[in-house]
C-alpha positions as a LaTeX table, in Angstrom:
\begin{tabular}{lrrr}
\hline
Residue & $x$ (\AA) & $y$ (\AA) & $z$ (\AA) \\
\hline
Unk1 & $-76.12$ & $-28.96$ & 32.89 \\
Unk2 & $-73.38$ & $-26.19$ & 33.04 \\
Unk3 & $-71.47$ & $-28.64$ & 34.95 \\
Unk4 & $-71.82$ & $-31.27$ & 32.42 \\
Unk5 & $-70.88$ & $-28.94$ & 29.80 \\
Unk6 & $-67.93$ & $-28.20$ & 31.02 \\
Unk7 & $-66.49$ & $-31.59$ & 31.14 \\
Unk8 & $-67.72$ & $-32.02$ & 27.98 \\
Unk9 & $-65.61$ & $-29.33$ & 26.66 \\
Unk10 & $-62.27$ & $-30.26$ & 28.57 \\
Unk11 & $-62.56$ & $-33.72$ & 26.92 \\
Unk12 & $-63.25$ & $-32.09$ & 23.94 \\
Unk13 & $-59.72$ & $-29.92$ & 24.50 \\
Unk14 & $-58.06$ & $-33.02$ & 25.43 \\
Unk15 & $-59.28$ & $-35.04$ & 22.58 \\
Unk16 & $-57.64$ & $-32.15$ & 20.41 \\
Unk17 & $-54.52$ & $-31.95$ & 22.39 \\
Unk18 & $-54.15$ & $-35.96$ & 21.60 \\
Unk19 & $-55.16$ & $-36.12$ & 18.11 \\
Unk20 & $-53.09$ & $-32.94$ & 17.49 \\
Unk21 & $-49.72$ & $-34.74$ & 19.17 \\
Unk22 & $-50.63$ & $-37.48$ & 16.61 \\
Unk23 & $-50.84$ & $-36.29$ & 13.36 \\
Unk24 & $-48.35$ & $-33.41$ & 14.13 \\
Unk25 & $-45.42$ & $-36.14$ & 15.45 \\
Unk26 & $-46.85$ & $-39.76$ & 15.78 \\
Unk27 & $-46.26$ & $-41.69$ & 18.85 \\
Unk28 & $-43.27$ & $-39.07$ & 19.67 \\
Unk29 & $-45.15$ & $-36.17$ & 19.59 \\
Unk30 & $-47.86$ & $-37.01$ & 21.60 \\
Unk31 & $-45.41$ & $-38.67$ & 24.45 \\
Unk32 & $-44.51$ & $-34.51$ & 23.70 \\
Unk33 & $-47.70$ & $-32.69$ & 24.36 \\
Unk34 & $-48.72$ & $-35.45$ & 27.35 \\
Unk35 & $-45.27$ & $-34.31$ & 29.13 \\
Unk36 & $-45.90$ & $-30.69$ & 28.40 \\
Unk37 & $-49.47$ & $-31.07$ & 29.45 \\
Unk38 & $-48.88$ & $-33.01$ & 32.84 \\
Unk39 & $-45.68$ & $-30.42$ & 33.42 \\
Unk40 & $-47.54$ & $-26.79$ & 32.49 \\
Unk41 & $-50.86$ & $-28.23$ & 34.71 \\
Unk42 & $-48.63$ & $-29.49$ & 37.55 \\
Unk43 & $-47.33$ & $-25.35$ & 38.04 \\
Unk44 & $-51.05$ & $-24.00$ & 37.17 \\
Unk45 & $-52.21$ & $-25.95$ & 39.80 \\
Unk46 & $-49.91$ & $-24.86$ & 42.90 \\
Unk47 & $-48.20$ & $-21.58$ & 41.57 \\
Unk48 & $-50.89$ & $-19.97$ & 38.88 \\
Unk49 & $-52.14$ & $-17.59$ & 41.70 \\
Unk50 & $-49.29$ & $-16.50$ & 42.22 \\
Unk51 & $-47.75$ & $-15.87$ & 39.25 \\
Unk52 & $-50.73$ & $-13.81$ & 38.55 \\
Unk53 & $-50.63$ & $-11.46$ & 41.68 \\
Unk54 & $-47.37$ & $-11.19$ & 40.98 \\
Unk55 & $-47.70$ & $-10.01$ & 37.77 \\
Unk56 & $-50.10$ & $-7.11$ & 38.41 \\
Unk57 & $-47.89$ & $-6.43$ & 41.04 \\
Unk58 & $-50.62$ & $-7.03$ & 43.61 \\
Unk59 & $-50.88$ & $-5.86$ & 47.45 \\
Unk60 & $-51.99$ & $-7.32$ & 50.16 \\
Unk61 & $-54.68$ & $-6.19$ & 51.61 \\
Unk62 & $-54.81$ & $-6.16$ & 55.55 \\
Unk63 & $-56.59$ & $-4.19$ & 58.65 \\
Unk64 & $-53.00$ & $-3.30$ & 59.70 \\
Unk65 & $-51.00$ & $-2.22$ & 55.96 \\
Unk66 & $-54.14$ & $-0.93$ & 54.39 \\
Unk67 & $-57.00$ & $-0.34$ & 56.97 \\
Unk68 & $-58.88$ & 2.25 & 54.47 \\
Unk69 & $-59.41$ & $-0.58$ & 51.83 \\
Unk70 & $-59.89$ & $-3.57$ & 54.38 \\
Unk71 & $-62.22$ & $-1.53$ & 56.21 \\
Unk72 & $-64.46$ & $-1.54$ & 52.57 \\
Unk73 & $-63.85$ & $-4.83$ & 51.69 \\
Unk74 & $-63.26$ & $-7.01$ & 54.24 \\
Unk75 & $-66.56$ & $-7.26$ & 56.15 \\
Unk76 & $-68.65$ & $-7.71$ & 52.96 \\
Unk77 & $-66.54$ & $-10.06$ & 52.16 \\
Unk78 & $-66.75$ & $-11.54$ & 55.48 \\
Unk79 & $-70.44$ & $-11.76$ & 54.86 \\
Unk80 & $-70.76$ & $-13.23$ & 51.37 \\
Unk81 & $-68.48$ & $-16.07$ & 52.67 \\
Unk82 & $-70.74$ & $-16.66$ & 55.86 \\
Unk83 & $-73.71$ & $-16.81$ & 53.28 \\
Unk84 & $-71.71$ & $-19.57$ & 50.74 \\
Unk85 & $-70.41$ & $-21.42$ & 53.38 \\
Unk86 & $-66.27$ & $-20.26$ & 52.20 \\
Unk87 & $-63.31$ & $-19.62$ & 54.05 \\
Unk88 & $-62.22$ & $-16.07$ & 53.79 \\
Unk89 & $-59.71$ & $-15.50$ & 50.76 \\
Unk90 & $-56.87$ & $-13.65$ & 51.31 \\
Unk91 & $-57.85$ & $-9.74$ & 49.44 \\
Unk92 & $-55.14$ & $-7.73$ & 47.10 \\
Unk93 & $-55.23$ & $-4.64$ & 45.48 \\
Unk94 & $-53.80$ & $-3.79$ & 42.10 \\
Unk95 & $-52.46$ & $-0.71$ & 41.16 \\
Unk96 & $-54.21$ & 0.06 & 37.58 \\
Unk97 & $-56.76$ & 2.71 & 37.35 \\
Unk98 & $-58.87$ & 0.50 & 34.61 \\
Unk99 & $-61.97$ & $-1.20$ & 36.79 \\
Unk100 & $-61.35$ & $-4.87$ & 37.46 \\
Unk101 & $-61.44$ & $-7.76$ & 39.89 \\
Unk102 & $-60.55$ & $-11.50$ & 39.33 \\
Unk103 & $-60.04$ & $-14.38$ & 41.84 \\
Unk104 & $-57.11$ & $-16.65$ & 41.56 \\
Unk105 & $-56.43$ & $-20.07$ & 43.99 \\
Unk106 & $-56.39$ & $-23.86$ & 43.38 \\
Unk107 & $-59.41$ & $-24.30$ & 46.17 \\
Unk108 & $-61.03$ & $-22.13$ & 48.13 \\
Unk109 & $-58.81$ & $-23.14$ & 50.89 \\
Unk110 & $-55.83$ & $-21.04$ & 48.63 \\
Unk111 & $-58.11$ & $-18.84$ & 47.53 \\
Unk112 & $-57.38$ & $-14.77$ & 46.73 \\
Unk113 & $-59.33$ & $-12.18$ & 45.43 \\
Unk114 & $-58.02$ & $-8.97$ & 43.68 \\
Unk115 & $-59.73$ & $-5.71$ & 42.64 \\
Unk116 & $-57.88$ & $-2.79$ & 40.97 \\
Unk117 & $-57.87$ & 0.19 & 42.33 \\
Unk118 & $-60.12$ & 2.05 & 39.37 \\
Unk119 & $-62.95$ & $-0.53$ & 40.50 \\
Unk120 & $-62.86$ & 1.29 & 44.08 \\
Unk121 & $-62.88$ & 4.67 & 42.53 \\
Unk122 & $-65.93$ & 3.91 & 40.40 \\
Unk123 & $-68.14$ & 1.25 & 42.73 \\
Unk124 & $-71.02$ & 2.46 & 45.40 \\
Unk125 & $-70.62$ & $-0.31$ & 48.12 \\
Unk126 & $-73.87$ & $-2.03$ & 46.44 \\
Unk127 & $-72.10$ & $-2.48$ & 43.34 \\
Unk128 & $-68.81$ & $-3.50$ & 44.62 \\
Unk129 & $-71.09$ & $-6.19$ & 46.68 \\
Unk130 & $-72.13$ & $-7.69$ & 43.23 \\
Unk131 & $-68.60$ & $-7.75$ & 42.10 \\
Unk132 & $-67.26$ & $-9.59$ & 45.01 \\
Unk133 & $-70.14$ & $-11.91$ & 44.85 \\
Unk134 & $-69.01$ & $-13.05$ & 41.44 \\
Unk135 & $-65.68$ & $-13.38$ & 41.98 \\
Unk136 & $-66.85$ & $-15.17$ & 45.50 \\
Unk137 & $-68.95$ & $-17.54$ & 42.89 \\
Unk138 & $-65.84$ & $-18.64$ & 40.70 \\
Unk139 & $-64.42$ & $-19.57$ & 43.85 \\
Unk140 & $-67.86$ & $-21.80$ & 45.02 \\
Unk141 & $-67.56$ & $-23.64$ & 41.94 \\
Unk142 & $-63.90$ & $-23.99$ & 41.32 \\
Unk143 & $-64.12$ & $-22.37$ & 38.33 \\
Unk144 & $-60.58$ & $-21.05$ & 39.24 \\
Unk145 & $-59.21$ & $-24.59$ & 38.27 \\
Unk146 & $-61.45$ & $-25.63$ & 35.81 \\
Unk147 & $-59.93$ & $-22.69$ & 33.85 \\
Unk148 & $-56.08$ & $-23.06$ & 34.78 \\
Unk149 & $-56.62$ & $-26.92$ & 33.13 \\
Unk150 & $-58.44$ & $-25.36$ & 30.64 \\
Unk151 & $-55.62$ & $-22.52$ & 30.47 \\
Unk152 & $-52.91$ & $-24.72$ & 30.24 \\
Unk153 & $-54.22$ & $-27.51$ & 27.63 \\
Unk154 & $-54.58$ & $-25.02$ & 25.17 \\
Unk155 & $-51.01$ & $-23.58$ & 25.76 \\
Unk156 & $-49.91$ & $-27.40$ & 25.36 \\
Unk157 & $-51.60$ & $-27.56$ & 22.15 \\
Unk158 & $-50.73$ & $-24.34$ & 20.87 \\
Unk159 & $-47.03$ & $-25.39$ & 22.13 \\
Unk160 & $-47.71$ & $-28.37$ & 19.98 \\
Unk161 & $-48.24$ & $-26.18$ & 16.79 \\
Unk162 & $-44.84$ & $-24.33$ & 17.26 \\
Unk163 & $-42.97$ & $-27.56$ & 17.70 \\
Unk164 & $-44.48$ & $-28.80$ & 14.48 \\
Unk165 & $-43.37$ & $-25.29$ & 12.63 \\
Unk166 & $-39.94$ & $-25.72$ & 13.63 \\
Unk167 & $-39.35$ & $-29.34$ & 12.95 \\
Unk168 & $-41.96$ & $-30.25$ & 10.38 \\
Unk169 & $-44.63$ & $-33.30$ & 9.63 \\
Unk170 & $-43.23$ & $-35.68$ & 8.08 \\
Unk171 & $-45.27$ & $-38.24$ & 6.35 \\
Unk172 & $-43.45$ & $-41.99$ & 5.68 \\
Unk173 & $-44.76$ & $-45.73$ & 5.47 \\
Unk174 & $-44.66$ & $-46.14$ & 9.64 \\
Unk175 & $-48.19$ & $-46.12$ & 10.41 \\
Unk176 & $-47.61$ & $-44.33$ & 14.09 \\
Unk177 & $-46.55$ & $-41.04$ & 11.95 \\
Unk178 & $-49.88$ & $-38.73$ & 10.58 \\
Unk179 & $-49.12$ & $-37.85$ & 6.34 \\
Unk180 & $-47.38$ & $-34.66$ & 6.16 \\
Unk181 & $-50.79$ & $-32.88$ & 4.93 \\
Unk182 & $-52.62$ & $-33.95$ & 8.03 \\
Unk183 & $-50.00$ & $-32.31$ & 10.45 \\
Unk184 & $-49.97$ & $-29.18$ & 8.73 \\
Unk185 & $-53.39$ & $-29.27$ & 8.92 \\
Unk186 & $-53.26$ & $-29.83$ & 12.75 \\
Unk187 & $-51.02$ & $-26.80$ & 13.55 \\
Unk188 & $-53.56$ & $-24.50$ & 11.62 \\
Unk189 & $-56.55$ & $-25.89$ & 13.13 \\
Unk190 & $-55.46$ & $-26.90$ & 16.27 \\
Unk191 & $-54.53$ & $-24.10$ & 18.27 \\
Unk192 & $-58.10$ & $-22.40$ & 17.18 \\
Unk193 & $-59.92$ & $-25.04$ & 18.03 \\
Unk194 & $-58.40$ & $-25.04$ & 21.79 \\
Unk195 & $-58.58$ & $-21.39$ & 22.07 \\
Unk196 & $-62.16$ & $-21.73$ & 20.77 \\
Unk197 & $-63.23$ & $-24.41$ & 23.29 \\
Unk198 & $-61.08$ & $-22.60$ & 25.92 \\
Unk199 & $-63.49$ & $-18.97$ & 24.89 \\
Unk200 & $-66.33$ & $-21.41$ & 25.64 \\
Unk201 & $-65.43$ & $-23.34$ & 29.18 \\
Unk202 & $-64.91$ & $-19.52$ & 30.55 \\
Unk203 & $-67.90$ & $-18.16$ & 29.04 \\
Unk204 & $-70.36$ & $-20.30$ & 30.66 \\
Unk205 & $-68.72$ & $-20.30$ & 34.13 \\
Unk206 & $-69.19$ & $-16.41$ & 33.96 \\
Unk207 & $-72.71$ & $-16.88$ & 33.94 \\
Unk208 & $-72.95$ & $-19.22$ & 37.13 \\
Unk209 & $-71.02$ & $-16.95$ & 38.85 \\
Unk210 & $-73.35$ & $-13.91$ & 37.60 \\
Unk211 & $-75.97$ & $-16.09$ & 39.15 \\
Unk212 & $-73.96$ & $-16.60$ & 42.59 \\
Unk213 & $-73.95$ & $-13.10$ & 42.63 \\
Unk214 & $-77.43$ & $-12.75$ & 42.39 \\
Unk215 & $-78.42$ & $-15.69$ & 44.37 \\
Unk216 & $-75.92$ & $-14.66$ & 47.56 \\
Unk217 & $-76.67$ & $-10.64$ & 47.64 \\
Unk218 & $-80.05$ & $-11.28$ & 47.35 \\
Unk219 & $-80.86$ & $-9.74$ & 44.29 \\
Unk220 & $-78.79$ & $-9.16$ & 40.75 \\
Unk221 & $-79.38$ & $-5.01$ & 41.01 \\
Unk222 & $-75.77$ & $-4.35$ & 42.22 \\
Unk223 & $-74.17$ & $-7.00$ & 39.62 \\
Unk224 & $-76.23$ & $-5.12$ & 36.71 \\
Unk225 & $-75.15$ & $-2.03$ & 37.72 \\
Unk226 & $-71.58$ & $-2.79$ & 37.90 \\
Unk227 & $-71.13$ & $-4.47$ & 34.75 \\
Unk228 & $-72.42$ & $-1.17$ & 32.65 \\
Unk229 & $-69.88$ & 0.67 & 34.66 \\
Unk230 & $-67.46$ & $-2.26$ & 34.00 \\
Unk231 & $-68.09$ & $-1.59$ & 29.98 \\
Unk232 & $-67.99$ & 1.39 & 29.99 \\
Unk233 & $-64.80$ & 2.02 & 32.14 \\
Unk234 & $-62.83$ & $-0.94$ & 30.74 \\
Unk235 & $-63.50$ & 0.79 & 27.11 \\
Unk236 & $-62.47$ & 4.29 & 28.42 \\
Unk237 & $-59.54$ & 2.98 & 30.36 \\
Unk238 & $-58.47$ & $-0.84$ & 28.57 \\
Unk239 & $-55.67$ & $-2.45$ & 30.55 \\
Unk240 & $-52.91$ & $-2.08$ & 28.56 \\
Unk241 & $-50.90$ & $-4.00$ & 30.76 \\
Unk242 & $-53.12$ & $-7.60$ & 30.85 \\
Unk243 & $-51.86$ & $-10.49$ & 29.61 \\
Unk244 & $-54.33$ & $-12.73$ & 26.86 \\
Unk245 & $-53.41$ & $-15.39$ & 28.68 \\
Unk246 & $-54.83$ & $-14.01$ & 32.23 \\
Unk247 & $-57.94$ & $-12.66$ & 30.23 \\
Unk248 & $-60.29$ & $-15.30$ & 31.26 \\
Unk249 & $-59.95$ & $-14.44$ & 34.68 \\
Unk250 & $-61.12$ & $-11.12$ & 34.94 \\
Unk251 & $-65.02$ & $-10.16$ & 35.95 \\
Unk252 & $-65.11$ & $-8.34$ & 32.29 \\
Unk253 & $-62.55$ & $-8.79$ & 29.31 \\
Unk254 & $-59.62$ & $-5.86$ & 30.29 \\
Unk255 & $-59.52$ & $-5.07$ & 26.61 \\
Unk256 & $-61.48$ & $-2.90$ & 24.74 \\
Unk257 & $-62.78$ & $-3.59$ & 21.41 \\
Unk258 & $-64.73$ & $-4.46$ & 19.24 \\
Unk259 & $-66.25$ & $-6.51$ & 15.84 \\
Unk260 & $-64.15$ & $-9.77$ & 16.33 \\
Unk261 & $-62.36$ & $-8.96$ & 19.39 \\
Unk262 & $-65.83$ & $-9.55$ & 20.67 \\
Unk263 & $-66.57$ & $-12.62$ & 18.46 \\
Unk264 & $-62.92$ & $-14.46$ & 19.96 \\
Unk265 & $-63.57$ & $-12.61$ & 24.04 \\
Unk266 & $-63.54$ & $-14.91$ & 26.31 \\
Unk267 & $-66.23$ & $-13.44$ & 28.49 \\
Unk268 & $-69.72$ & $-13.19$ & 26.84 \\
Unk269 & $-71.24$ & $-10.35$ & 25.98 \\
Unk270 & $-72.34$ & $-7.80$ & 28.80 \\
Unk271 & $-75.36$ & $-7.32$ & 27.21 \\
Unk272 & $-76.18$ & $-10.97$ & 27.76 \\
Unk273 & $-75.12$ & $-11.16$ & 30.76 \\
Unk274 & $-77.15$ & $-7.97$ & 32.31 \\
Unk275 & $-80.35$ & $-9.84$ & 30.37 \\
Unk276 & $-79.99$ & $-12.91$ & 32.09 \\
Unk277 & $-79.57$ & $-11.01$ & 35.31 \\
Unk278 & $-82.72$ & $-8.84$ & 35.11 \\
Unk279 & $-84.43$ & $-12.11$ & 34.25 \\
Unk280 & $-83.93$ & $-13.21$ & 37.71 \\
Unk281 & $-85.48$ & $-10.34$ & 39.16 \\
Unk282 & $-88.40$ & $-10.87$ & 37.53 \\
Unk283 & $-88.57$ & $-14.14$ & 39.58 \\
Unk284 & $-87.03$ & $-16.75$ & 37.14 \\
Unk285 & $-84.39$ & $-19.01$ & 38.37 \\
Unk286 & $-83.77$ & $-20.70$ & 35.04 \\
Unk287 & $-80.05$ & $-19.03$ & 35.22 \\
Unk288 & $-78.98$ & $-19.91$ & 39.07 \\
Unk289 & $-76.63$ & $-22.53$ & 38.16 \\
Unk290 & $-75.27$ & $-24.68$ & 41.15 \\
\hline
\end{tabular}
């Protein structure tokens, strides 16, 4: 079901990324947003993981440049990937103080995981377990690209919008072009509706990979814990150096706030999250989503 929900909800972002080429610039502007599409997906795909470490100025972490933090991380992650049957990723650490992890990669094949170095300061190894799990999870599922495509078709259609703003709909007898009221209309409501769908497709692949975490520790215990540390350290210490556009990828939002900041996050709430959680310990599996 979360599977099919998901492809529901890229066609959905497609469908608007089409409709919005059309009535914005007729037959010319969506040859426009199919190009931008195909050329912004084409670098998600191979080089999104890397722009990303790259821009939190990640480190590698190894037994021989940083033994300390490999000899933490690296055999539990050794042993969550044993459990889900994945190669080991390659591990980075970030140097912010606010607590956070995300996993970047096309497949799991290219796949890295990256924790700051606040989420070390704050996590007992149980917790940091859960954390890993999760991230571990996004890359089980492929959630990683699911949300690059996702990611990048709502840039193309916000791109879309800003094309239309500098050279205008323009409504005439041809029938390929949209009326001049319906393109307008398009670069208001177009680049919500993709960021909207976009909010969605990450907000239910958070909670499979809450349920990977549960499912591949053994219990959800460490993952509860961590995200009320998560909450409360993220709102103490935001990330002031995130990107929106990299929020999605993160185990909790990096930015603090509240009212509707929460309404538009793209994770869902951690309250939600922690209740689905302590409903598997009481010995439901209505949340482990495969």
């Amino acid at each position: 079901m979360n599977s099919l929900k998901t492809v529901l909800l890229l066609g959905l972002l497609s469908g608007v990324m089409l409709v919005g080429g059309q009535a914005i610039g007729g037959a010319q502007g969506l040859q426009y947003g199919l190009m931008l599409a195909f050329a912004m997906n084409f670098v998600s795909y191979f080089f999104s993981d890397k722009i990303a470490l790259m821009m939190y100025r990640a480190q590698r972490v190894s037994a021989e440049e940083t033994p300390e933090i490999y000899a933490r991380l690296g055999p539990m992650v050794q042993k969550l990937c044993q459990k889900m049957d994945l190669p080991m990723p390659k591990l980075w650490i970030i140097p912010e103080e606010s607590p956070n992890a995300f996993a970047t990669g096309r497949d799991p094949s290219h796949a890295s995981v990256a924790c700051t170095q606040g989420i070390l300061r704050i996590m007992n190894d149980r917790e940091l377990e859960g954390v890993l799990a999760h991230e571990l999870g996004h890359v089980l599922h492929r959630d990683i690209l699911i949300s690059s495509i996702a990611a990048t078709l709502a840039a193309a259609i916000t791109s879309l919008a800003r094309w239309a703003m500098w050279f205008g709909p323009r409504g005439n007898d041809d029938d390929e072009r949209g009326s001049a009221w319906s393109g307008m209309l398009m670069m208001i409501l177009a680049p919500i509706a993709a960021m909207l769908i976009q909010m969605a497709i990450s907000r239910t692949r958070e909670y499979g990979a809450d349920a990977a975490a549960a499912k591949y520790t053994g219990r959800p215990d460490g993952l509860i814990s961590a995200l009320r540390k998560l909450e409360v350290g993220v709102q103490r210490m935001p990330f002031d150096t995130a990107s929106p556009a990299t929020a999605h990828m993160f185990i909790l939002n990096p930015f603090s706030g509240g009212g509707l900041f929460k309404l538009f996050s793209t994770h869902p709430s951690t309250e939600e999250r922690i209740k689905r959680l302590e409903t598997m310990r009481e010995g439901s599996s209505a949340y482990y989503v495969s």
